[in-house]
C-alpha positions in Angstrom: 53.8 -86.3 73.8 51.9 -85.1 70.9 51.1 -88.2 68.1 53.9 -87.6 65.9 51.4 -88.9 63.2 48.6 -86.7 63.2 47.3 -85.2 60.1 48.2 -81.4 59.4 47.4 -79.0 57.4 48.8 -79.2 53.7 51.5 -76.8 52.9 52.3 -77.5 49.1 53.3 -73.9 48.8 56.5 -74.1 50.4 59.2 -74.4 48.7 61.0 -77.7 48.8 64.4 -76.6 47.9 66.5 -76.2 51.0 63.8 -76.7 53.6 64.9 -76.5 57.0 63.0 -77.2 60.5 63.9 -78.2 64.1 63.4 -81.2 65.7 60.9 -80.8 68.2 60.0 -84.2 69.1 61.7 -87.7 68.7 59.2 -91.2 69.1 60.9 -94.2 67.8 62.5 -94.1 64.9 60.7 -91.1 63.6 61.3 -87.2 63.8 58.2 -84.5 64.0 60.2 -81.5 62.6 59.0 -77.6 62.7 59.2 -75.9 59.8 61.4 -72.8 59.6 59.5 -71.4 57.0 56.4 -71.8 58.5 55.6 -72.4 62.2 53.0 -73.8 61.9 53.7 -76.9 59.4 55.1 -79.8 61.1 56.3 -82.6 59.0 57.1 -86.5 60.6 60.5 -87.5 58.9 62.9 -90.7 59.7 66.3 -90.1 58.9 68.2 -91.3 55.8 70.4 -94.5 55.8 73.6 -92.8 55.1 72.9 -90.8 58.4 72.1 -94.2 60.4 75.6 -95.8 58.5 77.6 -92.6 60.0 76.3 -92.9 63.2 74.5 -89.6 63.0 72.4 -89.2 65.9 69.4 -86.8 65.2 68.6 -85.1 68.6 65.7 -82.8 69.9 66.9 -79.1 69.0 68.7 -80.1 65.9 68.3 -78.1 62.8 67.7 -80.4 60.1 67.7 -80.2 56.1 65.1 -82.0 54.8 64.6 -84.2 51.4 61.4 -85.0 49.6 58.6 -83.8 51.8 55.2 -85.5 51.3 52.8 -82.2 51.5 50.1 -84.7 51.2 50.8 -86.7 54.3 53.0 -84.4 55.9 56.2 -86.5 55.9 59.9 -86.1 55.1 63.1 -87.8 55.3 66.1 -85.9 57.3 69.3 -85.8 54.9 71.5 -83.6 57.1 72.2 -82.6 60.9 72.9 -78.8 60.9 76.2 -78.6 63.1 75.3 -78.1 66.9 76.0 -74.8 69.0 75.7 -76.8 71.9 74.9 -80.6 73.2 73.4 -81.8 75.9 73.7 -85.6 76.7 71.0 -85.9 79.9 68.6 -84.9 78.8 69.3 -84.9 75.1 68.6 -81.9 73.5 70.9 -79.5 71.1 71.1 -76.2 70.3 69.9 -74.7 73.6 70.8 -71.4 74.9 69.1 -71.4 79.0 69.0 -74.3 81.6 66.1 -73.0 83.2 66.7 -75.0 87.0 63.4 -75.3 88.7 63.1 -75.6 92.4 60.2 -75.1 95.4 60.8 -73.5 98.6 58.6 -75.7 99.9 56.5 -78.7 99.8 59.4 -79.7 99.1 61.5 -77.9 101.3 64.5 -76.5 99.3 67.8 -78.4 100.5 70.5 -76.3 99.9 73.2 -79.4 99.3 70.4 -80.9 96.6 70.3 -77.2 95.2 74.3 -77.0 95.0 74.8 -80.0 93.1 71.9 -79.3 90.3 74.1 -75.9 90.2 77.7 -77.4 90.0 76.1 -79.8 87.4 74.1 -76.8 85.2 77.5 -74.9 85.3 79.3 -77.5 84.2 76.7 -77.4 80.6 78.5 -74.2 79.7 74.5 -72.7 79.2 73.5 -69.7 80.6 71.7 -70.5 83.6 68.7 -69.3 85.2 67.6 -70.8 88.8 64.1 -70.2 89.2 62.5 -70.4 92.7 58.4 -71.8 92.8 55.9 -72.1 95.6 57.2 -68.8 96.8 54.0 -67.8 98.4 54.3 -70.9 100.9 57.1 -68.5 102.5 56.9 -65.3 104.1 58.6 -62.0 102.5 61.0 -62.0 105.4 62.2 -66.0 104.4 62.0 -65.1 100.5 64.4 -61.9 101.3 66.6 -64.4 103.5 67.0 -66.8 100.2 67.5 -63.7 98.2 70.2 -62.4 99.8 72.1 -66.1 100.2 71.7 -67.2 96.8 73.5 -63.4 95.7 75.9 -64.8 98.3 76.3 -67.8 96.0 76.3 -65.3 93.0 73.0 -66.4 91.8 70.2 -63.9 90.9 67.2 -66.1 91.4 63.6 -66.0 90.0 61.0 -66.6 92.8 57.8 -67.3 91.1 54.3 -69.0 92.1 52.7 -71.2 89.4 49.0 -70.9 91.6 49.0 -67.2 92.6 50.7 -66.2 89.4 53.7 -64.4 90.9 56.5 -63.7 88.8 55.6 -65.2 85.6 55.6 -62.9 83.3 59.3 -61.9 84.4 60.4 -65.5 83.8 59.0 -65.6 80.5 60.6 -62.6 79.5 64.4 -64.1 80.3 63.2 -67.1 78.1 61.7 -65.3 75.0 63.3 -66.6 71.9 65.8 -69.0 73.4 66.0 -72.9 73.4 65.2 -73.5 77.1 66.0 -77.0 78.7 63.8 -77.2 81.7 65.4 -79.1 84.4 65.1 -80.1 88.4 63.9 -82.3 90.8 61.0 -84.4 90.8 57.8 -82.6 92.5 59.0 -78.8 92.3 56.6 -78.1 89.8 58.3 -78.0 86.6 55.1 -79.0 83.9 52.6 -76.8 86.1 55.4 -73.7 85.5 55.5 -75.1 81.9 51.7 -75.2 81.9 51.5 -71.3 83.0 54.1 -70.9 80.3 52.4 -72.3 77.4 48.5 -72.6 78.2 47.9 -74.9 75.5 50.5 -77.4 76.2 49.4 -81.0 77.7 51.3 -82.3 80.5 50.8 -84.4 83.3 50.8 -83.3 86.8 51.8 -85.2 89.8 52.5 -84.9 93.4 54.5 -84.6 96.1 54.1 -88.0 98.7 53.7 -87.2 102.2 56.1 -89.1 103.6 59.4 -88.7 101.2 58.5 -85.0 100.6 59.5 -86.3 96.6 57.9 -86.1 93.6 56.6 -88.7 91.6 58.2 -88.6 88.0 55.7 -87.4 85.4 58.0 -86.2 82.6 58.9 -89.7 80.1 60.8 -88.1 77.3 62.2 -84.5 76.2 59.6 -82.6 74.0 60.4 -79.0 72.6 57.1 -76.7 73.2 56.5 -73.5 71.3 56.6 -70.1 73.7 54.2 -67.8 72.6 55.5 -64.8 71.2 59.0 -67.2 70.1 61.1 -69.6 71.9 61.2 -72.8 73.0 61.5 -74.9 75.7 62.2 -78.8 76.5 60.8 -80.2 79.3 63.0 -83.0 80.8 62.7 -86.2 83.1 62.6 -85.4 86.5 65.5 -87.0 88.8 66.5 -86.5 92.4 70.1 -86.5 92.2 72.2 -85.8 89.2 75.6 -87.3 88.6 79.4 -85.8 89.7 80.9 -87.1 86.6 83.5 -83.9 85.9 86.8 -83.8 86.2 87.9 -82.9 89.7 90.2 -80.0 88.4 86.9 -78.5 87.0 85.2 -78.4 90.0 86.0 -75.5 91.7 84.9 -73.6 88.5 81.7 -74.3 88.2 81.2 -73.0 91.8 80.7 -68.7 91.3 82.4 -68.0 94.7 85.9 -70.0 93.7 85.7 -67.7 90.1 85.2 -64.9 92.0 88.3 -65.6 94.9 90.7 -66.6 91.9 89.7 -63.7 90.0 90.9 -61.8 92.5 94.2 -63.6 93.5 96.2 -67.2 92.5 97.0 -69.8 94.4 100.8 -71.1 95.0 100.0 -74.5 93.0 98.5 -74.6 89.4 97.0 -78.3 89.8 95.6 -77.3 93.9 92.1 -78.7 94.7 91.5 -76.2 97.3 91.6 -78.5 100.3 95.0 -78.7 102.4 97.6 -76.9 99.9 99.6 -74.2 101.0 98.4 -70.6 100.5 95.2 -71.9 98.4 93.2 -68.3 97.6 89.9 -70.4 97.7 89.9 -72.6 100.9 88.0 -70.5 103.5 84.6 -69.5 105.6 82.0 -69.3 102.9 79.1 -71.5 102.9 79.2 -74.0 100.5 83.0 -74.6 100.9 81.9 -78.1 102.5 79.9 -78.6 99.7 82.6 -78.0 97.6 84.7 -80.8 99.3 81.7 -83.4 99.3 81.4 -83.2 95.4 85.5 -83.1 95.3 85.4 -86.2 96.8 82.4 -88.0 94.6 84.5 -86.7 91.6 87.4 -88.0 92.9 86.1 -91.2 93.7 84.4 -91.3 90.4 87.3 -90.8 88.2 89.3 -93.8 90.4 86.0 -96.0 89.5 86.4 -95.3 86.2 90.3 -95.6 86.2 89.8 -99.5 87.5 87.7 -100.5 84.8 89.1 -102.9 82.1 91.0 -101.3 79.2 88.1 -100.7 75.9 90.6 -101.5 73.6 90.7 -105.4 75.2 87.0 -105.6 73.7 87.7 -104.2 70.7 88.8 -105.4 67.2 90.1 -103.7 64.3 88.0 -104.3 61.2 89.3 -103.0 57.7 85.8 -102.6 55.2 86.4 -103.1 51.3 86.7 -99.3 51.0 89.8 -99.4 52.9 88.2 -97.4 55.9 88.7 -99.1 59.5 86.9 -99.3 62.5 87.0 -100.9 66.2 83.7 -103.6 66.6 83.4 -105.0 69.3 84.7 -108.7 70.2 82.5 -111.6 70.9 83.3 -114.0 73.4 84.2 -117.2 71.9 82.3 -119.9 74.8 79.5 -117.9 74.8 78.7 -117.0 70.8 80.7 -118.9 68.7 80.1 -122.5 67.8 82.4 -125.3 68.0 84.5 -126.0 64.6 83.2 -129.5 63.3 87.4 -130.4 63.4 87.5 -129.6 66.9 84.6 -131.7 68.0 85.9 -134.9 65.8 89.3 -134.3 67.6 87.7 -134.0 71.1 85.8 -137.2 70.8 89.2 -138.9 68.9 91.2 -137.5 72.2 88.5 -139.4 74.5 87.8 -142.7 72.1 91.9 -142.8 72.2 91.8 -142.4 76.4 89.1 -144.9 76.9 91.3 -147.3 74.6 94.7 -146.4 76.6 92.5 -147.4 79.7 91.2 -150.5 79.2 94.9 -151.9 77.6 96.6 -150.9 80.9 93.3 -152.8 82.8 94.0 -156.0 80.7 97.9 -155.7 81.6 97.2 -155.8 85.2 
């Protein structure tokens, strides 16, 4: 991550009414922002109280308004959040436009199920996505073509690129020019030596692939927007292995293309069917990730049920009225565990014993 407190470049020409930038980096509490005005001119801002009181989150991607820059030192205080076109929670970035889903054909070798579910979850973003294939020249032209033609089963139109040989980078850069691109994928598929290629000057750390798990080691800490040359950005994100079925299992089937294109083309009998034993169900069939489609049905099932058995929020909850009449749940504290005994209470405990030892001995003497 670049040192969000580095000296820059003064900028004093710049006007200081309405100055806008994005958030390109978040460390701590502070914000290094990118100028609108000037792409070159980063300023390193924290965000205003009243932002902190409202529970304002300030997010990678965010376009911000800023108040009182310091051309001197290059800092700046956020007063405003921009509202967001879109919002991603993991990672946490705004505003993008691509998920740009990175994946090798080998070393490690692509698992189709691993594959489907980074799809179902990338669909379920609502971003445009683009699946991009790496280490293509560890294949042959006849097991590239083979891929090809599955994934357009799938209704994907993959990018097959190689980061070392140089294939098919140019193309990908093409799609991405100008967009807010959130880099995602497993660990080990070579996402920051793609993002390397990308953006030459950009620093990242590569790592890689153990022999025996065929995984990548995670090399990505943090999200981090990086400037494409010739416009556009893109965040690079933590690498993970297996992302979460936390969608609702009526939205399932449509973040699979082959279900769109099978209801597109027909209904089924029931509204609310899930596509597994309901009578004359359009999607339920022979294509090949229809048992994939079941497997996550069930994760998303059984993920909603965990969910459903947890204890009510409102039981931890209090209602709090503030002196300008506005109210708010906080949440309760558990009275062993935080509070203190009242001084009465503990002069009645020791009355209620003193008073029991005394009852004691009087029934002792009277035997």
């Amino acid at each position: 991550m670049k040192d969000l407190g580095q000296e820059l470049p003064s900028k004093s020409h710049i006007s200081n009414s309405n100055l806008l930038g994005t958030v390109v980096a978040v460390q701590a509490n502070f914000y290094q922002v990118q100028l609108e005005s000037d792409k070159t001119q980063f300023l390193l801002c924290t965000r205003r109280t009243r932002l902190k009181k409202i529970g304002q989150k300030v997010m990678v991607g965010d376009r911000v308004l800023i108040e009182e820059p310091d051309w001197q030192d290059n800092r700046g205080a956020i007063a405003q959040v921009l509202p967001r076109t879109t919002e991603l929670q993991r990672p946490p970035v705004a505003n993008a436009d691509i998920i740009l889903l990175v994946f090798a054909v080998e070393e490690p070798t692509l698992d189709p199920w691993q594959l489907s579910r980074f799809l179902t979850k990338a669909e379920s973003t609502s971003l445009q996505l683009c699946l991009c294939l790496n280490k293509c020249d560890l294949i042959t032209t006849a097991q590239q073509k083979q891929w090809q033609q599955r994934l357009e089963q799938w209704g994907y139109d993959a990018s097959y690129v190689s980061v070392t040989k140089q294939i098919g980078v140019n193309n990908l850069w093409e799609r991405l020019k100008g967009k807010i691109t959130v880099v995602a994928g497993p660990s080990g598929v070579g996402k920051s030596s793609l993002i390397k290629t990308l953006i030459p000057t950009v620093d990242l750390k590569v790592g890689k692939v153990s022999g025996k798990l065929q995984r990548g080691r995670h090399t990505t800490r943090h999200v981090e927007l990086f400037e494409l040359p010739g416009g556009g950005l893109l965040a690079d994100s933590p690498g993970f292995n297996q992302p979460d079925l936390d969608c609702v299992p009526g939205d399932l089937a449509q973040y699979f293309p082959e279900v769109r294109e099978r209801l597109s083309q027909g209904a089924c009998q029931f509204s609310n069917c899930l596509h597994r034993d309901e009578p004359n169900c359009v999607v339920r069939g022979d294509w090949e990730r229809y048992e994939y489609y079941l497997d996550f049905l069930d994760k998303a099932i059984a993920y909603q049920e965990t969910l459903q058995k947890q204890p009510d929020r409102e039981s931890n909850l209090k209602l709090k009225v503030k002196r300008s009449g506005k109210s708010q749940y906080e949440p309760k504290l558990q009275t062993k565990k935080y509070r203190r005994t009242s001084r009465k209470t503990r002069h009645q405990n020791l009355q209620d014993i003193y008073d029991t030892q005394l009852q004691e001995e009087i029934e002792d003497s009277n035997a």
